[in-house]
PAZAPA-4460 file (N, C-alpha, C; in steps of 0.05 Angstrom, whole numbers, plus 32768, in hexadecimal, padded with zeros to 4 digits):
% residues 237
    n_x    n_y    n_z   ca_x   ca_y   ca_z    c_x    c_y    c_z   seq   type   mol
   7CD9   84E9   8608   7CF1   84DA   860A   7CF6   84CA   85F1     1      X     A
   7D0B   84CB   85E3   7D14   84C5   85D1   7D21   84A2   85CF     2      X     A
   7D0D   8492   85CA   7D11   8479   85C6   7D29   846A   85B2     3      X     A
   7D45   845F   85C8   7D5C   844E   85B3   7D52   843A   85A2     4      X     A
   7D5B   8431   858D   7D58   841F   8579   7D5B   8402   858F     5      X     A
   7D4D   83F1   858B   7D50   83DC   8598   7D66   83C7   8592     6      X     A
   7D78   83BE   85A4   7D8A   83AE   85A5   7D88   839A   8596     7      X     A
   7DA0   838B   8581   7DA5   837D   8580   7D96   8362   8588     8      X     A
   7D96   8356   859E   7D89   8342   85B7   7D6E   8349   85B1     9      X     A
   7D60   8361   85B9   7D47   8365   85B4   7D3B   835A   85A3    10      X     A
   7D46   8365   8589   7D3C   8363   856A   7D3E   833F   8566    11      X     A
   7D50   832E   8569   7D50   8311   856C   7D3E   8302   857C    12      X     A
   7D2F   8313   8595   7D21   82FE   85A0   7D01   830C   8599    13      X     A
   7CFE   831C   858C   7CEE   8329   8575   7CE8   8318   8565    14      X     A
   7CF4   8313   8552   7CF6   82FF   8538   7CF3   82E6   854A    15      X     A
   7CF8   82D9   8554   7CF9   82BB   855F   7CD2   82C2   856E    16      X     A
   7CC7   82D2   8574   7CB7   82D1   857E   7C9D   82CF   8563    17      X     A
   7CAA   82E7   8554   7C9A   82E4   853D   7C98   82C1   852E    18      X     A
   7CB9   82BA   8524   7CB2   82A2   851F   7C98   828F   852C    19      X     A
   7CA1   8290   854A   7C95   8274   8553   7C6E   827C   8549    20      X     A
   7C69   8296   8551   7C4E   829A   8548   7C49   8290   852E    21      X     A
   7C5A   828C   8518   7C51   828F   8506   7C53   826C   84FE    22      X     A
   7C5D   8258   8505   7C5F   8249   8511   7C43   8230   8523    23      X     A
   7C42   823F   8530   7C24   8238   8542   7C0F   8235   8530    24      X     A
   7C17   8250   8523   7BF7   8255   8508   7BF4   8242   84F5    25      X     A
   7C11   8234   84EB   7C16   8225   84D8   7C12   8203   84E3    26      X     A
   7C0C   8201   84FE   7C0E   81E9   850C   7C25   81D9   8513    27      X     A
   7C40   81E2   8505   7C55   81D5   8506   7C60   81CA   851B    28      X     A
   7C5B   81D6   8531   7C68   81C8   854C   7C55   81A9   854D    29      X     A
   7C3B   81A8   8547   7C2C   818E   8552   7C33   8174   853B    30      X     A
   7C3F   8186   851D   7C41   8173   8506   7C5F   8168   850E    31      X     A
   7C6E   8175   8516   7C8C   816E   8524   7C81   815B   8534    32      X     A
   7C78   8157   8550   7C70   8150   8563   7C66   812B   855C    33      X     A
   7C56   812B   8542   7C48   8114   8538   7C5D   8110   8530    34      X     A
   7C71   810F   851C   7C82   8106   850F   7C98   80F7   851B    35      X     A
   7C9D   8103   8533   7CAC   80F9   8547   7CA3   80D8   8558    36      X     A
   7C8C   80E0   8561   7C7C   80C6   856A   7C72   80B6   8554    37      X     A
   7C71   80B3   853C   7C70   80A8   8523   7C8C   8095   8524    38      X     A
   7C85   8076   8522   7C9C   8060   8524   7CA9   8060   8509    39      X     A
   7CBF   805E   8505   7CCE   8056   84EB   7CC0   803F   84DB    40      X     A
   7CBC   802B   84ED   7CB0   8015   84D6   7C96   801E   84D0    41      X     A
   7C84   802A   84D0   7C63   8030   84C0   7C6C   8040   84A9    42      X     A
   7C87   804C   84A4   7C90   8054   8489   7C91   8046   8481    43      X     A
   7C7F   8042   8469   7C83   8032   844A   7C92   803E   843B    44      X     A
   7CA9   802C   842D   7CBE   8038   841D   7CB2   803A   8403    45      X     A
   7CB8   8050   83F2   7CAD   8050   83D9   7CAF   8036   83C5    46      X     A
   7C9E   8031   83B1   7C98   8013   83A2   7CB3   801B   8390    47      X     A
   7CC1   8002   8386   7CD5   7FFF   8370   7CD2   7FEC   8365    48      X     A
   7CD4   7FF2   834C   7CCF   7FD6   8333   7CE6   7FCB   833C    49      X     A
   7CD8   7FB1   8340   7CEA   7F9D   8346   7CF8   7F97   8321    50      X     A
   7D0C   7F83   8320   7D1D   7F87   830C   7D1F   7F64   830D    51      X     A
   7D19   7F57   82F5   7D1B   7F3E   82F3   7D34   7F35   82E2    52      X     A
   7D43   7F2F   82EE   7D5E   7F1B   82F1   7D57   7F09   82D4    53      X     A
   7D69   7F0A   82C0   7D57   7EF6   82A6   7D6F   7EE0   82AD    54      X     A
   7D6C   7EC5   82AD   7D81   7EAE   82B6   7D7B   7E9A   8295    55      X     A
   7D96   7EA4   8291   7DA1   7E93   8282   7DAB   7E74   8287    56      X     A
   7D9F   7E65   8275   7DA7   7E45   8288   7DB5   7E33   826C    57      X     A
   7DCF   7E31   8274   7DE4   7E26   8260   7DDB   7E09   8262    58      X     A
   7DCE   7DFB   8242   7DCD   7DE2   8242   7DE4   7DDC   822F    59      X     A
   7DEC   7DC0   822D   7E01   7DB1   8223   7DEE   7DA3   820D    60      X     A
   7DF9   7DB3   81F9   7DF4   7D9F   81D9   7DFD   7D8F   81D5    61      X     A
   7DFC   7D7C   81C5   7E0B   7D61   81BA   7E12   7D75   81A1    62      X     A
   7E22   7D6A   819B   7E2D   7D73   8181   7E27   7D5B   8168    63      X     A
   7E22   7D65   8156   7E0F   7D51   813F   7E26   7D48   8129    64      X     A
   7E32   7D28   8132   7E46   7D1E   8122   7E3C   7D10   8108    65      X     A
   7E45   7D13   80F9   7E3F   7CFD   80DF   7E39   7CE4   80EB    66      X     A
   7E21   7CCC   80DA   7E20   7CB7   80DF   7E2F   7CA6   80E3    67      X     A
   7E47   7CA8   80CE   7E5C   7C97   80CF   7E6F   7C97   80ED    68      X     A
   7E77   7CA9   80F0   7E7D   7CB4   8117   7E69   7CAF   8125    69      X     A
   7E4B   7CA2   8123   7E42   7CA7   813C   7E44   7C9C   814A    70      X     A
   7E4A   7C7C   8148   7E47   7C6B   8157   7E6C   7C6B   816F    71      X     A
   7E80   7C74   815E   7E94   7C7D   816A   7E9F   7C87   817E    72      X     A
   7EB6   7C87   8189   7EBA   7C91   81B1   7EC1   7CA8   81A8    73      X     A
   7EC0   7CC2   81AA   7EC7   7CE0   81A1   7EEC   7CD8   81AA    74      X     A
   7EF7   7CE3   8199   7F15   7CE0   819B   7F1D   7CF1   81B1    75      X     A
   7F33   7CF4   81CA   7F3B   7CFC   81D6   7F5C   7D07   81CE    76      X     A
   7F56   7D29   81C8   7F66   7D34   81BB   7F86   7D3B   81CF    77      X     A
   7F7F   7D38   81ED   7F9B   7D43   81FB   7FA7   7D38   81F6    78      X     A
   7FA4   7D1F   81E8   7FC4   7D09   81EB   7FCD   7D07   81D3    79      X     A
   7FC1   7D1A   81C2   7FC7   7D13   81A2   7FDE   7D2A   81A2    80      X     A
   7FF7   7D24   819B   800E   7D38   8198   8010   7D41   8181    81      X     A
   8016   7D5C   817F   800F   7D6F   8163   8020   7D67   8153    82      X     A
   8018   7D65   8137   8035   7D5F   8122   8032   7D73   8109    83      X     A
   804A   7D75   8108   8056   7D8F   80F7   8050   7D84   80D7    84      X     A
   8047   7D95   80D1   804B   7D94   80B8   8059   7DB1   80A5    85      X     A
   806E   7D9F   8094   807A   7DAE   8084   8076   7DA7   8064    86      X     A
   807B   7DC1   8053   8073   7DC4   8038   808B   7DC1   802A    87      X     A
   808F   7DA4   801C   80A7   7D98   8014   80AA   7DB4   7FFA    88      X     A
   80C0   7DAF   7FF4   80C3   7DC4   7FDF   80CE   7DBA   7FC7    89      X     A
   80BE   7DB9   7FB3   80C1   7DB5   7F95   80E3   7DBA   7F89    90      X     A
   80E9   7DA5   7F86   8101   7DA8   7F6F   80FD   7DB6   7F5C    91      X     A
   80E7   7DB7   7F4A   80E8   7DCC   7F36   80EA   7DED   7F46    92      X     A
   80F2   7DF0   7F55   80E6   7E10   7F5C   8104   7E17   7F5C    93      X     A
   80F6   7E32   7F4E   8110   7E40   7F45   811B   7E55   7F51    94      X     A
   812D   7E56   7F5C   8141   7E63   7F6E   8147   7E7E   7F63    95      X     A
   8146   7E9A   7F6D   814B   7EAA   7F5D   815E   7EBB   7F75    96      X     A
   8177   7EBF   7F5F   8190   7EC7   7F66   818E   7EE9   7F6B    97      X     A
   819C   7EF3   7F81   8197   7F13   7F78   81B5   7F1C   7F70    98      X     A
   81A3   7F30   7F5D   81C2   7F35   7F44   81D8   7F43   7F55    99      X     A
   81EF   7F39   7F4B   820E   7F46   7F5B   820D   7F64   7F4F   100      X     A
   8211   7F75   7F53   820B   7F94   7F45   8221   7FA4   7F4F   101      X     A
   8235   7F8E   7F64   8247   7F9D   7F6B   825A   7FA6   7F51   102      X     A
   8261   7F99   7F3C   8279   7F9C   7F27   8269   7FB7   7F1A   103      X     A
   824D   7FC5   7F17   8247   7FD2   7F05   825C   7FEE   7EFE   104      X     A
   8265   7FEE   7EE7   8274   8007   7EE0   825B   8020   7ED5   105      X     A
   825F   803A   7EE3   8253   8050   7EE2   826A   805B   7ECA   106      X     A
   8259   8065   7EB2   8266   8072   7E9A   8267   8096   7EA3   107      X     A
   8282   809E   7EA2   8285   80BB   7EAB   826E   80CB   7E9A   108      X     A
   8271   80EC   7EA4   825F   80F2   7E92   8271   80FD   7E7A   109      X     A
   828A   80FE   7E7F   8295   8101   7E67   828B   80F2   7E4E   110      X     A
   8298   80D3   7E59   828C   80C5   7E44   8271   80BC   7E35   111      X     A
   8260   80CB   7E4A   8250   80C1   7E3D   823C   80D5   7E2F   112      X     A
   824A   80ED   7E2F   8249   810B   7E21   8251   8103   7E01   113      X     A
   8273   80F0   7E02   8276   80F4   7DE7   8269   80DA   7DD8   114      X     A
   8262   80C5   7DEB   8255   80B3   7DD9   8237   80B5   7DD2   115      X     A
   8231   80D0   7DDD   8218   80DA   7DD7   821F   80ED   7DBA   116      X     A
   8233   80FC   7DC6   8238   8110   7DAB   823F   8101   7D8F   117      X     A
   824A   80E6   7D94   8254   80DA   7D81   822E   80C8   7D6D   118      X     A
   8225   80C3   7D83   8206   80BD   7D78   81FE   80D1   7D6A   119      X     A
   81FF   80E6   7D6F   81E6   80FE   7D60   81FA   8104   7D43   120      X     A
   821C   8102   7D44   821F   8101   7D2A   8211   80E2   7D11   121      X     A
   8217   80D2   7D1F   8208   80BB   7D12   81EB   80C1   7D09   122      X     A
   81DA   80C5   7D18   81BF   80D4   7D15   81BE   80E9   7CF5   123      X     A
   81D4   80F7   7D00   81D1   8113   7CEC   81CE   80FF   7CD5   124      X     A
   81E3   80E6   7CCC   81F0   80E6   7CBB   81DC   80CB   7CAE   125      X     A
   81C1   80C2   7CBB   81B3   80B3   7CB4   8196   80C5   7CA2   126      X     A
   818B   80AC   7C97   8171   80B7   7C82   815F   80C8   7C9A   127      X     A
   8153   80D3   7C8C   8146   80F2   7CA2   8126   80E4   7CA4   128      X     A
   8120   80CE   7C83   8108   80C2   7C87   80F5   80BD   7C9D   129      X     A
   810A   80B1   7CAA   8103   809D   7CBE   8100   80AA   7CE0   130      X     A
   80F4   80A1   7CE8   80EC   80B3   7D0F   810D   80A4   7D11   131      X     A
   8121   80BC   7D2C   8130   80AD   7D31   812F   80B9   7D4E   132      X     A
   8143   80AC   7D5F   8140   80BE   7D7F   8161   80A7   7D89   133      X     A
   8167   80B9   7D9D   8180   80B4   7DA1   817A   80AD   7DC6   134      X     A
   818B   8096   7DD2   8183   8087   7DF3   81A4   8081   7DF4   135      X     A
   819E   808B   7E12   81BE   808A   7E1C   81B9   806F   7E35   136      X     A
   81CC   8061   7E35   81C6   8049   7E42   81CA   8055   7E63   137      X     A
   81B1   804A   7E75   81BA   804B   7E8E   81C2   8030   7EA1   138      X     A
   81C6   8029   7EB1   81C6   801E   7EBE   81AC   8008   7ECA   139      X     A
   8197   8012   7EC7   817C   8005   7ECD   8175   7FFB   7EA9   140      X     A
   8181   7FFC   7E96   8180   7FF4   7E80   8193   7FE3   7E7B   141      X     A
   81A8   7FDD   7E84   81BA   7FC1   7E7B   81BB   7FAE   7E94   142      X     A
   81C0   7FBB   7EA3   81C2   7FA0   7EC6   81AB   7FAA   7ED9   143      X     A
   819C   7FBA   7EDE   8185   7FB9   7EF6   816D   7FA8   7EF4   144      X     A
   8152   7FB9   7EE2   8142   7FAF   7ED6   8141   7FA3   7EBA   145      X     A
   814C   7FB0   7EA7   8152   7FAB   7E92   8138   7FB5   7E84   146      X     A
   8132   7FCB   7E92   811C   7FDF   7E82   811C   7FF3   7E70   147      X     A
   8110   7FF3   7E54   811E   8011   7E3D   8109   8020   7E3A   148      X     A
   8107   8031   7E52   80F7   804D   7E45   80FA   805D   7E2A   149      X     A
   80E7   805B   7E1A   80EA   806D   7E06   80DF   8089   7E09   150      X     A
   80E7   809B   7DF0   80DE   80B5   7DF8   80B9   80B0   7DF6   151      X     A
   80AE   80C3   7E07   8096   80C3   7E06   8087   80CE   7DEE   152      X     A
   8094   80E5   7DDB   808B   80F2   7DCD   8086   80E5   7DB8   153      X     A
   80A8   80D5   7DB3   80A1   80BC   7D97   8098   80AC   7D9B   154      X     A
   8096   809B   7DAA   8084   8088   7DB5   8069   8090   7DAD   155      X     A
   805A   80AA   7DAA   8043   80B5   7DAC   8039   80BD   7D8D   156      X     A
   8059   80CA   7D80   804E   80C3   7D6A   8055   80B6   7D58   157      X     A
   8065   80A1   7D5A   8069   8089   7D44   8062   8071   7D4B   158      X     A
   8060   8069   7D5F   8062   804B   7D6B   8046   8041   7D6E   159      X     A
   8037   8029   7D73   8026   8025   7D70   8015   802C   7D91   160      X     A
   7FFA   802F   7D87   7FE9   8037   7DA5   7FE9   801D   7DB5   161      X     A
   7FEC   800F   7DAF   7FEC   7FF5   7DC2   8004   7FE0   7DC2   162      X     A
   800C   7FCF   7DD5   801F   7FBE   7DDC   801D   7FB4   7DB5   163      X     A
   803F   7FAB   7DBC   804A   7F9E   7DA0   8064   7F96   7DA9   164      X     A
   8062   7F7C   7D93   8077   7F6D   7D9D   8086   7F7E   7D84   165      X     A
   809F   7F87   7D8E   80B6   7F92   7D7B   80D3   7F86   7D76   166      X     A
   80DA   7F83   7D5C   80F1   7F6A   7D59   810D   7F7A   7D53   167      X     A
   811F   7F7A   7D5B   8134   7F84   7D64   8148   7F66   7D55   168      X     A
   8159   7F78   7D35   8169   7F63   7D29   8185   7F70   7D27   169      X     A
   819B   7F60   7D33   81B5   7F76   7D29   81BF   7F78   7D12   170      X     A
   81D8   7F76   7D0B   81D9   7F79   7CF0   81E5   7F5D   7CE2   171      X     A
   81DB   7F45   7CFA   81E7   7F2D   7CEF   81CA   7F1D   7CE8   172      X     A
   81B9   7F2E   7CF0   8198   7F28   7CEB   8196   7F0E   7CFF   173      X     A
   819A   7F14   7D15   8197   7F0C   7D2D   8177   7F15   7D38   174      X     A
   8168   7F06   7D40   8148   7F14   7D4E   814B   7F15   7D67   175      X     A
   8141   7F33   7D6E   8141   7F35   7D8C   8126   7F43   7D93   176      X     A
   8111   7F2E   7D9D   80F1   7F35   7D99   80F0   7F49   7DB4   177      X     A
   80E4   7F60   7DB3   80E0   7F66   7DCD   80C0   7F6E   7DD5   178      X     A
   80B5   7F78   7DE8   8098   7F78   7DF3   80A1   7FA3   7DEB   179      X     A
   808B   7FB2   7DE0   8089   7FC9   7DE9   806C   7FCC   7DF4   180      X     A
   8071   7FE1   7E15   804F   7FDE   7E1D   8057   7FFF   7E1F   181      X     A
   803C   7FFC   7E0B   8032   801D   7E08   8027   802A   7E16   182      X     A
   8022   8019   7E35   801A   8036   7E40   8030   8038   7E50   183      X     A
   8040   8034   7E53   805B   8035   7E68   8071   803C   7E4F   184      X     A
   806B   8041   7E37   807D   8047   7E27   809A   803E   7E23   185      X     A
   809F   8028   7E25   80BA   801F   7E2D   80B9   7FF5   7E18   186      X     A
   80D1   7FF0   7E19   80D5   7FDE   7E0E   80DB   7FC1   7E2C   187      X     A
   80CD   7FAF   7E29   80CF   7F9D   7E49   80DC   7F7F   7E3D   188      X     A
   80CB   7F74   7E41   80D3   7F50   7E36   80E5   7F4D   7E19   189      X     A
   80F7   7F4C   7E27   8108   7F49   7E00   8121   7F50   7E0D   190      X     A
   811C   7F6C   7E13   8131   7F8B   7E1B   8151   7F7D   7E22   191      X     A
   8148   7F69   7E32   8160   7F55   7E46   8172   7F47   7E36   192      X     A
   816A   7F39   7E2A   8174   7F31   7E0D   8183   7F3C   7E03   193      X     A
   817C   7F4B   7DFE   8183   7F5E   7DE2   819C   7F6E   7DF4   194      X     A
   819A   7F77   7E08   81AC   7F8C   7E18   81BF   7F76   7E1E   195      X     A
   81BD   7F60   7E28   81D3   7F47   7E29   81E7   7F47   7E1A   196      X     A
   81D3   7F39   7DF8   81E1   7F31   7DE6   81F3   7F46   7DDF   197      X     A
   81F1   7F5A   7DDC   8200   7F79   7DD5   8217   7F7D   7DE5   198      X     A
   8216   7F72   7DFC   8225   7F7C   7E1B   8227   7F9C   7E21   199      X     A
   8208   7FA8   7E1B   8209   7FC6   7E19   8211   7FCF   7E3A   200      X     A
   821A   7FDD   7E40   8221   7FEC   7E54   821E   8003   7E62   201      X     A
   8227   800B   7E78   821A   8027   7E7A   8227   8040   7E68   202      X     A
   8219   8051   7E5F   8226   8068   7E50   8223   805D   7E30   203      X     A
   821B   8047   7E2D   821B   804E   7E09   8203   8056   7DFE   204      X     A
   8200   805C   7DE7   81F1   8074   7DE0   81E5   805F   7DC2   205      X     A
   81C8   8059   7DC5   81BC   8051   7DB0   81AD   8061   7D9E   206      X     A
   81AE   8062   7D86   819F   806C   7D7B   818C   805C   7D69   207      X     A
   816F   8062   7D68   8153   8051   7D60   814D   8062   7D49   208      X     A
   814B   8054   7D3B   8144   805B   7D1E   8129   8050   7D0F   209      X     A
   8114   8055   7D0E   80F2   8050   7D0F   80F1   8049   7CF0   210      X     A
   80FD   8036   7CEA   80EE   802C   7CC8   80DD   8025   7CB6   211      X     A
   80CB   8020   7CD4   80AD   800D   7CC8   809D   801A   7CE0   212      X     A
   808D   8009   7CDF   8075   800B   7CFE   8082   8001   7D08   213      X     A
   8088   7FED   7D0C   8099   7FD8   7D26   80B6   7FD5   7D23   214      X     A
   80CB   7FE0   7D10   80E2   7FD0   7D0D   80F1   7FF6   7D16   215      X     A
   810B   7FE5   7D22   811A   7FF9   7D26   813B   7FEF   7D1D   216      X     A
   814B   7FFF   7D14   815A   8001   7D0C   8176   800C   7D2C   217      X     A
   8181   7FFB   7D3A   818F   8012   7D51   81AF   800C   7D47   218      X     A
   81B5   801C   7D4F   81D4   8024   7D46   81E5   8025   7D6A   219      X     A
   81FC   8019   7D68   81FC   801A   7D8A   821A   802B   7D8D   220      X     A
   821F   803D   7DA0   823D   8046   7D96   8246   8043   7DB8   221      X     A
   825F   803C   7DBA   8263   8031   7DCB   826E   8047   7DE2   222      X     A
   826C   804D   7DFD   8273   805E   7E11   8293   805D   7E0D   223      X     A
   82A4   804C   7E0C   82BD   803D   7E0F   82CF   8055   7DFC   224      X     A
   82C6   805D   7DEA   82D3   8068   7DD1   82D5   8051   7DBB   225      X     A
   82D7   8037   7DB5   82D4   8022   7DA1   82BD   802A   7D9A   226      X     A
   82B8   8034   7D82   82A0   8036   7D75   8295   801F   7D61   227      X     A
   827D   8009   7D71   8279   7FF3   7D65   825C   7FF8   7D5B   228      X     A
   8256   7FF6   7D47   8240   7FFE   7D38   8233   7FDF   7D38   229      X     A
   8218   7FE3   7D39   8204   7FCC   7D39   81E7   7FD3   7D2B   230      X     A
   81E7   7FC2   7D16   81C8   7FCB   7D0A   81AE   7FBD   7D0E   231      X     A
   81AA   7FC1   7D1C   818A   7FB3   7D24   816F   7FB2   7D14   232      X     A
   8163   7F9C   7D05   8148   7FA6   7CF9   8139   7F8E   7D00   233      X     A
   811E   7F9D   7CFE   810C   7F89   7D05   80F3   7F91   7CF1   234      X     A
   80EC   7F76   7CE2   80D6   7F7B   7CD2   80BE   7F7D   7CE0   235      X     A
   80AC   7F89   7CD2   8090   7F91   7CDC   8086   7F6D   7CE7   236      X     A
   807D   7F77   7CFC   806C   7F5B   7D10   804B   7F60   7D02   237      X     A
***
């Protein structure tokens, strides 16, 4: 007779039987059993470092007054009402105006094409000796800064390597001293002066004429069409 595979049910109370044997062997039902009748309090809880609290204890210093204060009641500052102090202001101090720049006249480029063209005939028509270079007036040269960039090239090779004071004379031998700083290549302290006294404007067209080390010779022709010639020299400093 040909024996069925055993049920489902069977095979579970199989295994549960096996367990418990294996079980018995291991003692586990009697170590359960003790554990149970074992009271909560005969557990000792594991040891922990205790952790010491460090207490800081705020004492009150005296504060250490000069001799002369010591004998003194410390001043009581709530009732003392704050007083202002202000920084009188010097009569000599000098007030500085900002320039009106609204009137400035811009020179077309027409004009200031021919009062250039009209410079380089003058040029032609001067000694060849001498370094010469031709500056068209801008606007940051008569009313902004009153700064004269020169060309870099001549500047490099005629002019001196280091700052010099350069004297600027017209042709009534008038002195008009100015600062040149050579590393900015340009003409500064003087420049103002000199662009004043002239009343040079925007669009006129100077031409610098190198006579010496330091003296220049400028010829000024005017944007306007009035061609007003001006001769400038300045002896060696």
């Amino acid at each position: 007779m040909v024996m069925g595979k055993p049920s489902y049910e069977e095979y579970r109370l199989k295994r549960l039987e096996e367990n418990k044997k294996r079980m018995e062997a291991l003692n586990l039902p009697q170590l359960s059993q003790a554990l149970r009748k074992t009271p909560s309090n005969s557990l000792k809880p594991s040891p922990m470092k205790k952790v010491k609290l460090r207490m800081v204890e705020k004492q009150m210093v005296v504060v250490r007054r000069s001799n002369r204060l010591a004998n003194k009641a410390a001043p009581v500052y709530n009732d003392v009402e704050p007083v202002r102090m202000e920084i009188p202001r010097s009569g000599r101090c000098r007030v500085f105006k900002r320039r009106d720049l609204s009137n400035r006249v811009y020179a077309s480029d027409e004009a200031r094409s021919a009062a250039i063209e009209k410079a380089e005939k003058l040029e032609s028509s001067l000694e060849s000796d001498y370094p010469i270079f031709i500056k068209s007036m801008l606007q940051s040269h008569v009313t902004g800064g009153f700064w004269l960039g020169l060309p870099r090239y001549f500047c490099k090779e005629n002019l001196p390597k280091g700052d010099e004071v350069m004297t600027l004379i017209d042709e009534d031998d008038n002195e008009y001293p100015t600062i040149y700083l050579a590393r900015k290549t340009g003409l500064s302290g003087g420049w103002k002066g000199f662009a004043v006294a002239h009343s040079l404007v925007d669009g006129d067209a100077l031409v610098f004429q190198l006579i010496q080390h330091t003296t220049f010779k400028v010829y000024i022709i005017r944007v306007n069409g009035s061609e007003q010639r001006n001769t400038l020299s300045s002896s060696e400093s």
